[in-house]
C-alpha positions as CSV (number, residue, x, y, z in Angstrom):
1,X,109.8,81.5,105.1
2,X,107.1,84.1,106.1
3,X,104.8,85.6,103.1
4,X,106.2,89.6,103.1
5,X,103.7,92.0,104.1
6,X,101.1,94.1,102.2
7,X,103.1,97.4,101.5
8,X,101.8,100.6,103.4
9,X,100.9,102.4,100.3
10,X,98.4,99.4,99.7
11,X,97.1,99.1,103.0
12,X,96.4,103.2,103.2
13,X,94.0,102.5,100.0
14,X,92.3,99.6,101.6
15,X,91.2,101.1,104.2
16,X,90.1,103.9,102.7
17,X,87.5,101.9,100.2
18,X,86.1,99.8,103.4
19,X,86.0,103.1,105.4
20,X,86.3,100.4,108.4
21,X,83.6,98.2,107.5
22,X,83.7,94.7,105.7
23,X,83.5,95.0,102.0
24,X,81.1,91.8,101.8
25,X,78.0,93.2,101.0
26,X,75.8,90.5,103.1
27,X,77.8,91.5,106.1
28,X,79.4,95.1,106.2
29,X,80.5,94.1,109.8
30,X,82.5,97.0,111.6
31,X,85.9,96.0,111.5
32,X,86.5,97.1,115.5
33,X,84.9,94.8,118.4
34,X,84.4,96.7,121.9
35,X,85.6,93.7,124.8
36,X,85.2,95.7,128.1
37,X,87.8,98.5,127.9
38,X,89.6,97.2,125.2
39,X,89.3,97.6,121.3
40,X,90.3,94.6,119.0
41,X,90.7,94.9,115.1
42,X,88.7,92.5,113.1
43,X,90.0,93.5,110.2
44,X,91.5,90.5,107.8
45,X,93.7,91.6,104.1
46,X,92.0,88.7,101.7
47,X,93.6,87.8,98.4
48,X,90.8,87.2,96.0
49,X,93.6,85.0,94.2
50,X,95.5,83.5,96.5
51,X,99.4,82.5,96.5
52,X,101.0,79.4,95.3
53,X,99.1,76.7,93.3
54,X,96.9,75.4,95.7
55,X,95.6,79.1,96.7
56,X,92.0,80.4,97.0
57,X,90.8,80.5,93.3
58,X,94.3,79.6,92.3
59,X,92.9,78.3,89.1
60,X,92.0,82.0,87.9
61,X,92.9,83.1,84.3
62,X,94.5,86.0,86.1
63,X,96.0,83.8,88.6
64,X,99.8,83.9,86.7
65,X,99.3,87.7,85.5
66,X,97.8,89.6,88.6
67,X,100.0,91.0,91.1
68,X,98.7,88.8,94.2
69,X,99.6,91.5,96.9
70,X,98.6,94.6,94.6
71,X,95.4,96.2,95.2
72,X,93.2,95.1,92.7
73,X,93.5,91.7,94.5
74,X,93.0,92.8,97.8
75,X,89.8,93.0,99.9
76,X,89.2,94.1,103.7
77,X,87.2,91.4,105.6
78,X,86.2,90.6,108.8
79,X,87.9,87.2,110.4
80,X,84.5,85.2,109.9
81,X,84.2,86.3,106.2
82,X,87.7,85.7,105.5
83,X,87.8,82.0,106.6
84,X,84.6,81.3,104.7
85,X,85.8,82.9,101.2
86,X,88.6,80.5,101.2
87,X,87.4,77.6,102.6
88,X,84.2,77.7,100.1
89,X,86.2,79.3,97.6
90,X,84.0,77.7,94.8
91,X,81.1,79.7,96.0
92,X,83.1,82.8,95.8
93,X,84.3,83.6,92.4
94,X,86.6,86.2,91.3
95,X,84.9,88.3,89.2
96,X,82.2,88.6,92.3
97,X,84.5,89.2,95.0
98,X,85.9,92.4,92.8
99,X,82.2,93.5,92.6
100,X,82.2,93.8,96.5
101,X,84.6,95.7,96.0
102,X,83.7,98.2,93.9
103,X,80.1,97.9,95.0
104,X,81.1,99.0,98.6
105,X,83.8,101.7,97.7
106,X,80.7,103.1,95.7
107,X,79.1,102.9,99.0
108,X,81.8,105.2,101.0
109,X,82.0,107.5,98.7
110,X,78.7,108.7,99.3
111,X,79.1,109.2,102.6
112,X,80.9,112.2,101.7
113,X,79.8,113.6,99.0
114,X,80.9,117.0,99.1
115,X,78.6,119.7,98.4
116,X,80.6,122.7,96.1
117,X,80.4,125.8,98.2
118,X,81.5,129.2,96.6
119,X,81.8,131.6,99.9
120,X,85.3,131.0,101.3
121,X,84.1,132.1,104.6
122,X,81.1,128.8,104.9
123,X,84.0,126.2,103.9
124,X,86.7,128.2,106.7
125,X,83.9,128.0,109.1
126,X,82.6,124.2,108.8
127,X,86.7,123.1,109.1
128,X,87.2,125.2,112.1
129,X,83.9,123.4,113.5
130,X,85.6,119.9,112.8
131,X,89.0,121.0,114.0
132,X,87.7,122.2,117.3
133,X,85.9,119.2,117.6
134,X,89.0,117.0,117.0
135,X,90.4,119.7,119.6
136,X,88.5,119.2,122.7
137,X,89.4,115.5,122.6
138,X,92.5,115.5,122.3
139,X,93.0,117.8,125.1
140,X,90.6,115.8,127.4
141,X,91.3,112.3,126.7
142,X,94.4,112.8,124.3
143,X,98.5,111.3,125.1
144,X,99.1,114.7,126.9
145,X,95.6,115.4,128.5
146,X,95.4,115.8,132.4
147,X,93.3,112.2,132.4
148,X,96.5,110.3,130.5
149,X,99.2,111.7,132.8
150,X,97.5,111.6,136.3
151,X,95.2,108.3,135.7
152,X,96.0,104.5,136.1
153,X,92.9,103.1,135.2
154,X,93.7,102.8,131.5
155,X,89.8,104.9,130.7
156,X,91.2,108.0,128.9
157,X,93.2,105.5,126.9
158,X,90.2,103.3,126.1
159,X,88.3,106.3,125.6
160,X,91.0,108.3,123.2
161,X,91.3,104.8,120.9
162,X,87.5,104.9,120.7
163,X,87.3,108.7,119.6
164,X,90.2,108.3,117.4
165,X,87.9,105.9,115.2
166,X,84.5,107.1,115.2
167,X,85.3,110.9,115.3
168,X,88.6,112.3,114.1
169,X,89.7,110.3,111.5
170,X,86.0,111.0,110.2
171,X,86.4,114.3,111.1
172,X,90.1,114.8,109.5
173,X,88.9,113.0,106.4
174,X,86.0,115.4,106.0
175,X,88.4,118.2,106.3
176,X,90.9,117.3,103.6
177,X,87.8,116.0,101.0
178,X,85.7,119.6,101.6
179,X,89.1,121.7,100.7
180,X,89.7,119.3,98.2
181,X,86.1,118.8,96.2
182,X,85.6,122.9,96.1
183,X,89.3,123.8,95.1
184,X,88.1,124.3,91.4
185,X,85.6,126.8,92.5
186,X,88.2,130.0,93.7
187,X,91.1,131.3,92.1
188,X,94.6,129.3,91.4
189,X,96.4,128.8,93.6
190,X,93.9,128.8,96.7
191,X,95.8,129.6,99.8
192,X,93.1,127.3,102.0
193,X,94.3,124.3,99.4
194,X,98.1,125.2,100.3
195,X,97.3,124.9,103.3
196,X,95.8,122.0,104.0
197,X,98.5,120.1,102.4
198,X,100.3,119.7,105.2
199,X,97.6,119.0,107.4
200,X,96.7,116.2,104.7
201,X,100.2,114.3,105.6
202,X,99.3,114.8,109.1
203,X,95.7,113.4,108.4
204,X,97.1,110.5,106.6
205,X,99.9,109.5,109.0
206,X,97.5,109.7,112.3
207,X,95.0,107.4,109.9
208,X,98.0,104.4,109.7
209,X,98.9,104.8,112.7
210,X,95.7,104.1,114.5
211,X,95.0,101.3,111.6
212,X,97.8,99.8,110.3
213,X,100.2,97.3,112.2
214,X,103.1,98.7,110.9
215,X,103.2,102.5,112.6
216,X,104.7,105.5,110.6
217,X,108.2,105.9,111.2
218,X,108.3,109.8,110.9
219,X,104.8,110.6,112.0
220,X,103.6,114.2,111.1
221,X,102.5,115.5,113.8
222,X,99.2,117.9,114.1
223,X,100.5,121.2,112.2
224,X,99.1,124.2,114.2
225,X,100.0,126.5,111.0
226,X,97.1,125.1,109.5
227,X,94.7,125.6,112.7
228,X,95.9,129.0,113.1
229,X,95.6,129.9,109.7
230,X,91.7,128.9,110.0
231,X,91.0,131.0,112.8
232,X,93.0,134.4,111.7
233,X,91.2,134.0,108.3
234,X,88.1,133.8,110.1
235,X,88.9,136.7,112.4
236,X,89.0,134.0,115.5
237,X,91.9,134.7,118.2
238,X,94.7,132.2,118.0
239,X,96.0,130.4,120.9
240,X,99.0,131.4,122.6
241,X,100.2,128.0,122.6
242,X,103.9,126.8,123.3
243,X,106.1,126.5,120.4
244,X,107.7,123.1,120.5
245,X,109.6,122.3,117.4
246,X,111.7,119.5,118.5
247,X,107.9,117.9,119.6
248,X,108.8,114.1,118.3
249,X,111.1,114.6,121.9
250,X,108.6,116.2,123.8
251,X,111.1,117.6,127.2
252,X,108.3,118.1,129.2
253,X,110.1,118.8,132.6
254,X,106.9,118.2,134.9
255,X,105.1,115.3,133.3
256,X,108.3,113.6,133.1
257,X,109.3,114.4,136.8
258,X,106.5,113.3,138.2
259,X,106.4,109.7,136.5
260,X,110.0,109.0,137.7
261,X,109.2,110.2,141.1
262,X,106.3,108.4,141.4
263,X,107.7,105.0,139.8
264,X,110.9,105.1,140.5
265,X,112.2,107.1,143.4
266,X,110.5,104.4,145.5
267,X,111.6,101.5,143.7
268,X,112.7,98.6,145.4
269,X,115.7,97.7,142.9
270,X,117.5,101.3,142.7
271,X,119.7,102.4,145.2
272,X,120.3,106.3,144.2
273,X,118.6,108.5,141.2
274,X,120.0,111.6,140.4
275,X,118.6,113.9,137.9
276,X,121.0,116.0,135.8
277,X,118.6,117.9,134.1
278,X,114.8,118.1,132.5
279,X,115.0,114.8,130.4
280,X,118.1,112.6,131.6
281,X,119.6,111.2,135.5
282,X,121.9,108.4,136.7
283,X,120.0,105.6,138.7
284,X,122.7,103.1,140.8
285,X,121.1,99.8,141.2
286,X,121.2,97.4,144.1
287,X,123.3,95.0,142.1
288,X,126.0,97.5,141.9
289,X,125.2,98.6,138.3
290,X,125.0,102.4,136.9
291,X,122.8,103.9,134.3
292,X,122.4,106.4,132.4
293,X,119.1,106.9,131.3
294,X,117.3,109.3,129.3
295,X,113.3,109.8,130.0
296,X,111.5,111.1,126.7
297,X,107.4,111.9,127.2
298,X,107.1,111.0,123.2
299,X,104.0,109.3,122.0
300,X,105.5,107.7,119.7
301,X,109.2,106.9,119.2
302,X,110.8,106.2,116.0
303,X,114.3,105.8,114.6
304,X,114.3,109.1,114.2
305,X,113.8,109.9,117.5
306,X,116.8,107.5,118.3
307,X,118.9,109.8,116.4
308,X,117.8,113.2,118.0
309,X,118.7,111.5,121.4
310,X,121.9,109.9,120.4
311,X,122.8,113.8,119.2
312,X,122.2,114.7,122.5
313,X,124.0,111.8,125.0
314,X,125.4,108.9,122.9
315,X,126.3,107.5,126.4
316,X,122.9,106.6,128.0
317,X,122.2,103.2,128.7
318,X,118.2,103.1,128.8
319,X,115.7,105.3,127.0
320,X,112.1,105.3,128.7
321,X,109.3,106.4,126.7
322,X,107.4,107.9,129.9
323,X,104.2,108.8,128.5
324,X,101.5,106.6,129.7
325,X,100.0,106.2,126.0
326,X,103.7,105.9,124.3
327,X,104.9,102.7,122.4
328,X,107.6,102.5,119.6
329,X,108.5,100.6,116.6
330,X,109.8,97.6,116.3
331,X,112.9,98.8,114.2
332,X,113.3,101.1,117.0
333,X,113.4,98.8,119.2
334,X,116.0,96.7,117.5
335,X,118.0,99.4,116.6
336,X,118.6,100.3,120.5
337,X,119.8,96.8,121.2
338,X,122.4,96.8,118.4
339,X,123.6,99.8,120.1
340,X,122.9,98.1,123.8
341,X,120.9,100.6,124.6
342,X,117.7,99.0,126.9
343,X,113.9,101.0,125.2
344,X,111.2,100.6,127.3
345,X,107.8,101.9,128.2
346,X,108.1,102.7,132.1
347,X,106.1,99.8,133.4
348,X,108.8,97.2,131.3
349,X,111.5,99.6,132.9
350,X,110.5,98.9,136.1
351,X,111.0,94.8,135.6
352,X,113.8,95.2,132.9
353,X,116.3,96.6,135.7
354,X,116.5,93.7,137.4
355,X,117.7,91.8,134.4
356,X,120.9,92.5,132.7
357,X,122.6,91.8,129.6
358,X,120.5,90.4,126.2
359,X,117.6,89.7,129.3
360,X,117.8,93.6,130.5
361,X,118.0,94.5,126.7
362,X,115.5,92.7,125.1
363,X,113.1,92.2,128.2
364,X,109.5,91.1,127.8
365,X,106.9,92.0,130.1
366,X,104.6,88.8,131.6
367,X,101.3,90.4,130.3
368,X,102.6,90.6,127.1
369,X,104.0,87.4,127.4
370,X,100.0,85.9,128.5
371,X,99.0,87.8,125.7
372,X,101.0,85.9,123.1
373,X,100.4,83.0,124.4
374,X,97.0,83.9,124.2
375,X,97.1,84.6,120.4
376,X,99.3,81.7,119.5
377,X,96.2,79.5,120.7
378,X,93.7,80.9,118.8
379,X,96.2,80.3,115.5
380,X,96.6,77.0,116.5
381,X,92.3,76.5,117.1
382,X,92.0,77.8,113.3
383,X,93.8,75.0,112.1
384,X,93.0,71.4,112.0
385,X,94.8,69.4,115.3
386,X,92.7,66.7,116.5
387,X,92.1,64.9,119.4
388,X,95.7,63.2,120.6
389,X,97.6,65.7,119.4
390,X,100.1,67.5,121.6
391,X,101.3,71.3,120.9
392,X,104.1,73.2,122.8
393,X,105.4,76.6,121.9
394,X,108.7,77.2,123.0
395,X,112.0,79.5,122.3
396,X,112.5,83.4,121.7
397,X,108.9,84.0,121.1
398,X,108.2,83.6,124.8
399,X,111.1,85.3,125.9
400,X,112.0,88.4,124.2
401,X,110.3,91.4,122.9
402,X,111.9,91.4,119.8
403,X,112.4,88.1,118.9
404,X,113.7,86.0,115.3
405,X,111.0,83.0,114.9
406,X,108.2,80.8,116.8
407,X,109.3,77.4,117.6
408,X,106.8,74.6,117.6
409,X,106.9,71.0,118.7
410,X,103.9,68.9,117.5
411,X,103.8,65.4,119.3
412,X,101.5,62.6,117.5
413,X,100.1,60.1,119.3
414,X,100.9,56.1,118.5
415,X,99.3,54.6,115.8
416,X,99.1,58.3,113.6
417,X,98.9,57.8,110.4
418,X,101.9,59.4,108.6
419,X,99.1,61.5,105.9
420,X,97.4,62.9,108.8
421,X,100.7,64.4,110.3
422,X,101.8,66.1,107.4
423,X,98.2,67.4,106.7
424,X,98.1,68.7,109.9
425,X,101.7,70.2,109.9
426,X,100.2,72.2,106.7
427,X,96.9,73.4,108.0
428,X,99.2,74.9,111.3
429,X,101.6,76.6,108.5
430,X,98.7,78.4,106.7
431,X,97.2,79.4,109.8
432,X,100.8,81.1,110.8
433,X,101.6,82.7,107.3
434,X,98.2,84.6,107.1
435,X,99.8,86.6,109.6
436,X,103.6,86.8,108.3
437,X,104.4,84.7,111.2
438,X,108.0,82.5,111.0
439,X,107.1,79.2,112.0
440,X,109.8,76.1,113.0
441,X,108.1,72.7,113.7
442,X,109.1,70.4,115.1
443,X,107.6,66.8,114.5
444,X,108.1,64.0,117.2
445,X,106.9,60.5,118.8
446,X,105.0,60.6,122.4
447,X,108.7,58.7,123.2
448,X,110.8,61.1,121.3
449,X,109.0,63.9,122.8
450,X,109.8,62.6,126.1
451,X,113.9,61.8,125.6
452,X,114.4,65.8,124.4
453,X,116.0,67.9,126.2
454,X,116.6,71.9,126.0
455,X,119.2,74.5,127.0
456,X,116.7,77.1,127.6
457,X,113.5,75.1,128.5
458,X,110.6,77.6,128.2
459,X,108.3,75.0,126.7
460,X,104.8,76.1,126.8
461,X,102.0,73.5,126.0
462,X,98.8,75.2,123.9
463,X,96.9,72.3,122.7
């Protein structure tokens, strides 16, 4: 059974001590790798005490007292310092480990110090600054920006990840500590701290979003109260900008047109689209099948957003998250195909139609699938197969976004000795639970291997 995962709370804390850096002093690697256009996290939860009895420093006085997944047993590494912490644990005691730490939270605190400022007006004016910095890219390389909605090339997206690290959660976290560290220094209750509350859940939301695997369900979006109310108490005109209050939907008539006329008017599998109005039309497919679908430019769609839609047509058949930066949750995910509704990006709309049924429902996209298959191999290099043995991946994994488990076949050449199985059976399991993965394996003979066979064979080999 997989290890649970680190609660949000938790993670939110952690990386706001490592301020995206490794917490081993000797390294302080940056916890995001550059590859081309892409950005990969490097970032690795370590338990100074690890689980069960045979754990990392199991052997702790604190080892049957401490909660293992609470944060005073958690540090942020990098993947190399990780691996070497536990496999030379007895060079890497407890009691130093914590004094990374605290050391290196020390170390980000400093970085912004705040200075205590008594004119209202000088605190007003170096937010605004940040705030229009944040401002400019959002609107040039942002989910809505001209570059996102008219290019293919992926660079705005690149780009927008990149600034979204190095500038505006700096930026956003500079904004909240200044209001906070100078609150004491005007009269209770400060309307600038009021504020700023809200744009404090918006800070901290956007932050676990772009860092934490498991998104925020109801993301706060940017609240333009707070921008506004910068600028008219610094005398600075205030946009005229559109009011949209149901923004988690985001009916934006021509960016949405323009995708589905682009992608799918043309479309080799759809015999007749007809729009009904600004966010919802009927596409007849080639096979004879009708849909109803419902096109939402959303950047990021939630459970929540499931709801507002199903308020609106409880009868549609495929939601498409048309914005070219938008993704959802997994539970949203799930949650449509309970309710055999099809939730796709537009590129896996385009492929999903041809499907139908649990296929058209739960369809995963090639690349996706490469990529997988991709990541299940590096797993599989961390642990300890030698040369003989045979790995296959096989089952849901490979065939379905959402999917229950990973299925695993490990073939042992004649003559293995039955220790060395089993010790390799275990290195594969530890390799899968430091990332909350299910694993089911399979152990079999070169000859049993051969005399299996499967209902759905999607056997993949990766070793």
């Amino acid at each position: 059974m997989s290890r649970k995962s680190i609660a949000t709370n938790v993670a939110r804390k952690l990386w706001a001590q490592c301020g995206g850096f490794c917490q081993n002093p000797n390294c302080n690697k940056y916890l995001f790798a550059t590859v081309e256009d892409d950005v990969v996290s490097l970032a690795n939860v370590a338990h100074i005490i690890g689980h069960g009895k045979n754990g990392p420093r199991s052997e702790h006085e604190l080892a049957d007292y401490i909660d293992k997944d609470g944060m005073a047993n958690l540090v942020m590494l990098c993947l190399e310092c990780h691996k070497v912490v536990d496999e030379l644990e007895n060079k890497f005691p407890v009691e130093q480990m914590q004094e990374w730490k605290s050391s290196h939270e020390m170390k980000i605190n400093s970085l912004f110090d705040y200075p205590q400022i008594y004119n209202e007006r000088e605190i007003l004016e170096q937010v605004n600054d940040l705030l229009v910095e944040n401002k400019v890219i959002f609107e040039e390389y942002g989910p809505f920006s001209s570059q996102a909605l008219k290019g293919t090339s992926g660079d705005a997206l690149t780009i927008w990840r990149r600034r979204c690290l190095d500038t505006i959660l700096p930026n956003n976290q500079r904004i909240v500590g200044l209001i906070e560290a100078n609150k004491k220094n005007f009269p209770y209750p400060w309307q600038v701290y009021r504020e700023m509350m809200g744009y404090k859940l918006h800070a901290d939301s956007f932050r676990d979003n772009c860092l934490l695997e498991k998104k925020v369900n109801d993301y706060k979006l940017f609240p333009r109260e707070f921008d506004n109310f910068i600028k008219q108490s610094l005398s600075l005109p205030v946009e005229n900008r559109e009011n949209r209050p149901e923004e988690e939907i985001e009916f934006r008539q021509a960016t949405v047109s323009a995708y589905i006329d682009k992608f799918l008017a043309t479309h080799s599998f759809i015999e007749r689209m007809e729009k009904l109005n600004i966010a919802m039309f009927d596409v007849d497919l080639k096979d004879e099948r009708s849909l109803r679908v419902f096109a939402t430019n959303t950047y990021f769609f939630t459970e929540y957003t499931f709801e507002q839609i199903m308020a609106i047509d409880p009868g549609v058949d495929a939601i498409i998250c048309s914005n070219p930066y938008g993704t959802y949750t997994w539970e949203a995910k799930a949650l449509c195909i309970d309710h055999k509704i099809g939730l796709f990006t537009l590129k896996a709309f385009m492929g999903a139609i041809r499907k139908n049924g649990d296929e058209f429902l739960n369809y995963l996209l090639q690349e996706e699938k490469s990529s997988r298959l991709s990541y299940l191999k590096s797993l599989i290099g961390k642990a300890s197969v030698p040369v003989g043995f045979q790995v296959y991946i096989f089952g849901s994994y490979l065939r379905r976004e959402i999917y229950k488990d990973i299925d695993l076949i490990l073939v042992y050449p004649v003559g293995s000795a039955e220790g060395l199985t089993s010790s390799i059976v275990e290195s594969i399991n530890q390799s899968f639970k430091e990332k909350s993965l299910q694993l089911d394996i399979t152990v079999c003979s070169e000859s049993e291997y051969k005399s299996m066979s499967f209902e759905n064979d999607n056997r993949t080999k990766i070793r």
